[in-house]
LONU-881048 format. One line per field, with one value per residue (C-alpha): residue number from 1; z, x, y. Coordinates in steps of 0.25 Angstrom, whole numbers, plus 5000, padded with zeros to 4 digits. Example, Ala and Ser with C-alpha at 12.3 -4.5 7.8 and 13.67 -1.06 7.14 Angstrom:
# residues 2
pos = c(1  2)
z = c(5031  5029)
x = c(5049  5055)
y = c(4982  4996)
***
This chain:
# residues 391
pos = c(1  2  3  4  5  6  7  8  9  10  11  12  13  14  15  16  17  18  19  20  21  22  23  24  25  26  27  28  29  30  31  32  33  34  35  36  37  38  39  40  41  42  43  44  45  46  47  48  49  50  51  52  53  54  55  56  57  58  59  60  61  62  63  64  65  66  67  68  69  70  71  72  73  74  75  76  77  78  79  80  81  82  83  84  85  86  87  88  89  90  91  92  93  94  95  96  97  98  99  100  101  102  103  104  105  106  107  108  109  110  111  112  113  114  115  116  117  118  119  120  121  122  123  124  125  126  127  128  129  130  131  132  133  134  135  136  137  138  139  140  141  142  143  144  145  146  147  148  149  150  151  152  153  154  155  156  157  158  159  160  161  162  163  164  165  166  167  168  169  170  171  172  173  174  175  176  177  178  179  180  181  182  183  184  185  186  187  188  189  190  191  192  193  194  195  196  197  198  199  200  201  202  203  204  205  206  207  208  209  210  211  212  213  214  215  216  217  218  219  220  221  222  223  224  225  226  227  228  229  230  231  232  233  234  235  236  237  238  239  240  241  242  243  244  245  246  247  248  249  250  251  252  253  254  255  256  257  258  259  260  261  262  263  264  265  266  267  268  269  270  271  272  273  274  275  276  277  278  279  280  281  282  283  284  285  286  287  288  289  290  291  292  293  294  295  296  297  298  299  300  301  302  303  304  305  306  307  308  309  310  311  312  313  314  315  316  317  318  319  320  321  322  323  324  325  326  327  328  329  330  331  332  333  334  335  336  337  338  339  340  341  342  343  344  345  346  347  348  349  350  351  352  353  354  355  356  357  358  359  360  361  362  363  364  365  366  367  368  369  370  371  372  373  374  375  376  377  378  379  380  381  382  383  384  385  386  387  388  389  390  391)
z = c(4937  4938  4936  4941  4932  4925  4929  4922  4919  4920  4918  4923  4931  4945  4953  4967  4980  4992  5004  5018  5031  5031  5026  5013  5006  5002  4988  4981  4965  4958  4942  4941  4949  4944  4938  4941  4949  4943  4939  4941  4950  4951  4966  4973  4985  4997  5010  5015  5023  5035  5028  5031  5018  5026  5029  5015  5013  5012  5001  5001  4993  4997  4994  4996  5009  5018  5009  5007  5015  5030  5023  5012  5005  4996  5002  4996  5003  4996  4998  5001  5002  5016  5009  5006  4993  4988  4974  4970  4959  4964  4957  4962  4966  4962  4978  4990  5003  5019  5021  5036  5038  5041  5033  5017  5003  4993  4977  4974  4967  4959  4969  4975  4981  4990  4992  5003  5008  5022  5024  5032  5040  5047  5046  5035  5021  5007  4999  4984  4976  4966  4960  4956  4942  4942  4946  4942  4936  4928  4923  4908  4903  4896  4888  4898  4903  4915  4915  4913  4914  4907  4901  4909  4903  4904  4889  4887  4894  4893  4895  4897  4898  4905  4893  4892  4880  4880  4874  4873  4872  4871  4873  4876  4871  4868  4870  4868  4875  4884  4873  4874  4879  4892  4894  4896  4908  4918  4915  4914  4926  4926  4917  4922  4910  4911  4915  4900  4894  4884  4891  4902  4910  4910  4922  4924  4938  4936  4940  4926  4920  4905  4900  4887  4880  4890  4902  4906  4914  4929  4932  4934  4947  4946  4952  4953  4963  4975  4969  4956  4950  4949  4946  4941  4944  4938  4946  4942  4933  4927  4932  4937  4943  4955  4953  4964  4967  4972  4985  4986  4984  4977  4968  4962  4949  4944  4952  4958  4974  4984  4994  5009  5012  5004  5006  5013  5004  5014  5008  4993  4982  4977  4963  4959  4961  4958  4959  4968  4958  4974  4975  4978  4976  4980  4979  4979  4984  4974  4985  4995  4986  4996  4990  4999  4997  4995  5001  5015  5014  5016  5014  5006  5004  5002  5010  5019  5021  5007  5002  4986  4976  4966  4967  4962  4950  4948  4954  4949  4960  4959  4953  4969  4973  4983  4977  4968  4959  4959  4951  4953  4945  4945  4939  4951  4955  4968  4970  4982  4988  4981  4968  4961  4957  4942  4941  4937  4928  4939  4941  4928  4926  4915  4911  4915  4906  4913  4927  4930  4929  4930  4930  4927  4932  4925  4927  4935  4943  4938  4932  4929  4918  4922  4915  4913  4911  4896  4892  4895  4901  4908  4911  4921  4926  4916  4911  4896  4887  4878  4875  4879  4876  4878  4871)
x = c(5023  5012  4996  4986  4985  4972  4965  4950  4943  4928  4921  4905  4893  4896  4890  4884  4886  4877  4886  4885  4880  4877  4864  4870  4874  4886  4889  4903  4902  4910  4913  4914  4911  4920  4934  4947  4958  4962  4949  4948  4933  4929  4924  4915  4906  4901  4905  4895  4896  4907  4919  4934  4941  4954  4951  4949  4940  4944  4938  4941  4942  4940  4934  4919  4915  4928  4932  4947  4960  4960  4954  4963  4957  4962  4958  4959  4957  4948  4945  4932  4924  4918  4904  4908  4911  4923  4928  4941  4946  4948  4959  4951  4965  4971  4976  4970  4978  4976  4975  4972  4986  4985  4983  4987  4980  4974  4973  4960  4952  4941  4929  4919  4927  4921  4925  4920  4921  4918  4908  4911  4902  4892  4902  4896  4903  4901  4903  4905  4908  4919  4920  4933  4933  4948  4961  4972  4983  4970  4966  4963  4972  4968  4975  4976  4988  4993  5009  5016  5032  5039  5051  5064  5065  5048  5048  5040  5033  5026  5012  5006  4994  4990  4991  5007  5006  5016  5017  5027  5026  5038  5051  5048  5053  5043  5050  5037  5024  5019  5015  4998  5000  5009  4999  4987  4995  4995  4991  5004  5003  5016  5028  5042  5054  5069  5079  5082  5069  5073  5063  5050  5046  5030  5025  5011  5002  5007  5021  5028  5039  5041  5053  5054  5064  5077  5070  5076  5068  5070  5058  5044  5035  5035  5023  5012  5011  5002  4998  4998  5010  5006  5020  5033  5044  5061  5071  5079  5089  5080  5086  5072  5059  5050  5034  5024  5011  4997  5001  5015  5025  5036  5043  5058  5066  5081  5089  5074  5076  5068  5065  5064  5048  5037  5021  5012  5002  4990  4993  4992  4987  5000  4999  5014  5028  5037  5054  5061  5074  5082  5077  5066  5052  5038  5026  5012  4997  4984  4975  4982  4995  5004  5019  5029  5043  5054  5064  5058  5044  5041  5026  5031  5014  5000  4996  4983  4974  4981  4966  4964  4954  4963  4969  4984  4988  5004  5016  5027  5040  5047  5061  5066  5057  5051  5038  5028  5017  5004  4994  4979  4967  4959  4970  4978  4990  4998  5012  5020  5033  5042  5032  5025  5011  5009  4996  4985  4972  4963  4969  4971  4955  4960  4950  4956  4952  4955  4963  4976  4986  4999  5009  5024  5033  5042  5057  5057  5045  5040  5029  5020  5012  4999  4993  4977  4973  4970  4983  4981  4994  4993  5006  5010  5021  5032  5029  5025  5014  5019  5007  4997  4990  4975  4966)
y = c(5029  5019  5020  5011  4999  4995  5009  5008  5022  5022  5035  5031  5037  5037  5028  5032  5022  5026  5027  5021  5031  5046  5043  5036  5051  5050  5041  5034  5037  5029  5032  5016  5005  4992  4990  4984  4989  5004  5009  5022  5028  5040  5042  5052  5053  5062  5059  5069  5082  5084  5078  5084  5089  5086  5073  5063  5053  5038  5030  5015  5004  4991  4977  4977  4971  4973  4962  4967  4961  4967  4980  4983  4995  5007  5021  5035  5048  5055  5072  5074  5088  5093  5090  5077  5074  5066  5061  5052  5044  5030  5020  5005  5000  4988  4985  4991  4993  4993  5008  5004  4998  4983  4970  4971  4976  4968  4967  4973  4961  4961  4963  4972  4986  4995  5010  5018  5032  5037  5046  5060  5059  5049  5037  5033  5029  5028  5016  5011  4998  4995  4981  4979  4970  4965  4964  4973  4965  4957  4968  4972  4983  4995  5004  5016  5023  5021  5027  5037  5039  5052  5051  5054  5070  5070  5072  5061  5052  5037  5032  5017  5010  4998  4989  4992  5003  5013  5025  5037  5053  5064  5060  5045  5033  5022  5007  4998  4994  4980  4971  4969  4955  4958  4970  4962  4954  4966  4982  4990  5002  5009  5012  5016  5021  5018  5027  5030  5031  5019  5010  5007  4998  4995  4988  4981  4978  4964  4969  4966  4976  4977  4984  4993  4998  5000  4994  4982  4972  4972  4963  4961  4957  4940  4941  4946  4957  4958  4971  4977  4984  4999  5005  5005  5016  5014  5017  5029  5021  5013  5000  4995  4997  4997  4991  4996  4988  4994  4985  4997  4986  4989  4979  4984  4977  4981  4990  4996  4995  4990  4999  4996  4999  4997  5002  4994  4989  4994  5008  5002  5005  5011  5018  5019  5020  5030  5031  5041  5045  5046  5031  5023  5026  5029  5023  5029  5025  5027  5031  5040  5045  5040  5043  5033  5035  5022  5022  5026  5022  5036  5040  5054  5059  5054  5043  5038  5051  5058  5062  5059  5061  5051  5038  5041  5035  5036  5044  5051  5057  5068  5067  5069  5057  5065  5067  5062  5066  5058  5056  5055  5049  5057  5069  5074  5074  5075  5079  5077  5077  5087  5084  5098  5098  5101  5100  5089  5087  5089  5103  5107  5103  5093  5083  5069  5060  5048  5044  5047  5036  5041  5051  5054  5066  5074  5072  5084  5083  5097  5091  5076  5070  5063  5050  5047  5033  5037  5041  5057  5062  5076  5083  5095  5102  5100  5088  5090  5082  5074  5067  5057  5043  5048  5041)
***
């Protein structure tokens, strides 16, 4: 499964935005106010007294002064208390989307963002500014961990970072890591392993594949895409691949099929892709944890309204394809379809040391390991620990 590429960790003071109406009250804190697409922020604010617990609150990202295409913008449904108060962990997007239906999404570019959350009461809202330094398939990479894929009896598992560094744990094999000089084109964001475990494919936002070991070549994206590359998902032999862009195209190589249907970008971002062993595929968003099935274009959860305290960070399905585990950032994790929840750090009171990025699924289903951008891995269920890359 896949992992926001380039995510940035910054741990700071808060900084306080005065909101707009309701007598000014009500302040967005941000735990960092610049970075490029994947940085992780820390949100929280108080949309003062009268607000419906059953009703979420939406935060918006947008380009600073309406300046986006015919209102492209990324949205999450946030809790929030009857008091008022609200908190989330926010992924800045690399591609923002028309939640209001209508018109097309947009790269996010380097620029002045704007996020704004409504107030409960008085019409009011509250409003924060983010500048955006660069792009996402520019930018530098890092060595943080941003996959994870378990071997095919879950006695192992593999972990990679951005700059195309792979390591090993348990049972798995370990068949070579991107060379330096092809990790500085693009920053890796998600790994898939062949059917026999000889082998991997490692894919970057650019859209190229690299094979190891057994994995043959089935092709890379000639061009660059109108969105970046956050996933990768193999077929169930192994015979080739699907890539997934924030926009929620789907691009297939070797005997991968392409499936009638596809999201509409205005529901973008989309955070990974994941393969149904029955055939074909789901797709995921990183602000609502929409799950859409393919074939059938079937909106199996989540979606518009689906409130979040976490942008999501990676999927893993169920061995029956019909339900999926999903990681949060913030250290939660929702299970849904015919998926179990097992547990996650936030509710075993674990400290997490840094965001989520990813997470793998036990062959069975009976249990998931979770992956923090430090190379941490958490495991529950049955899935056992085999180690870990923290640093």
């Amino acid at each position: 499964m896949a992992a926001p590429a380039a995510l940035v960790f910054v741990l700071v003071s808060s900084i306080g935005i005065a909101a707009c109406g309701s007598g000014g009250a009500a302040t967005i804190k941000l735990s960092v106010t610049s970075g490029p697409p994947g940085t992780a922020v820390d949100l929280s604010g108080n949309a003062g007294a009268g607000c419906n617990v059953n009703k979420p609150l939406g935060v918006e990202f947008a380009p600073a002064g309406g300046g986006g295409r015919d209102g492209s913008s990324a949205v999450m449904d946030v809790p929030v208390a009857s008091t008022g108060p609200w908190s989330a962990t926010f992924f800045v997007p690399s591609y923002l989307g028309h939640p209001n239906g209508g018109g097309k999404g947009e790269l996010v570019s380097p620029g002045s963002y704007q996020l704004t959350a409504p107030m409960c009461t008085g019409g009011g809202s509250a409003r924060a500014t983010f500048q955006v330094t660069g792009a996402l398939l520019t930018v530098k990479t890092e060595k943080r961990y941003v996959g994870i894929v378990a071997t095919l009896d879950g006695g192992g598992y593999w972990l990679v970072q951005a700059d195309g560094v792979v390591s090993r744990f348990g049972d798995a094999g370990w068949f070579g890591s991107l060379p330096s000089s092809q990790a500085l084109k693009s920053p890796v964001v998600g790994m898939a392993r062949t059917y026999d475990e000889e082998g991997y494919w490692l894919a970057d936002a650019a859209g190229h594949v690299y094979p190891f070991g057994d994995a043959r070549n089935y092709g890379s994206l000639g061009a660059a895409p109108g969105a970046p590359v956050t996933g990768i998902s193999a077929t169930p032999d192994g015979r080739g691949y699907w890539l997934v862009t924030a926009s929620g195209r789907v691009y297939p190589f070797g005997d991968a099929k392409k499936v009638t249907g596809s999201p509409t970008d205005q529901l973008a971002p989309f955070d990974a892709i994941g393969t149904r062993l029955g055939g074909g595929y789901v797709v995921t968003t990183a602000t609502d944890a929409a799950v859409y099935e393919f074939p059938g274009d079937t909106l199996a959860a989540g979606g518009p309204g689906n409130a979040t305290s976490g942008s999501f960070v990676g999927t893993a399905v169920t061995p029956s394809g019909n339900g999926t585990f999903q990681a949060e950032a913030n250290g939660q994790v929702l299970a849904t379809g015919d998926a179990t929840y097992y547990g996650s750090p936030v509710a075993n009171l674990q400290i997490v040391s840094a965001p989520l990025t990813a997470i793998a699924s036990t062959p069975s289903g009976q249990g998931y390991w979770l992956l923090g951008a430090d190379g941490n891995v958490y495991n529950f269920g049955n899935a056992a620990f085999y180690g870990s890359g923290l640093r």
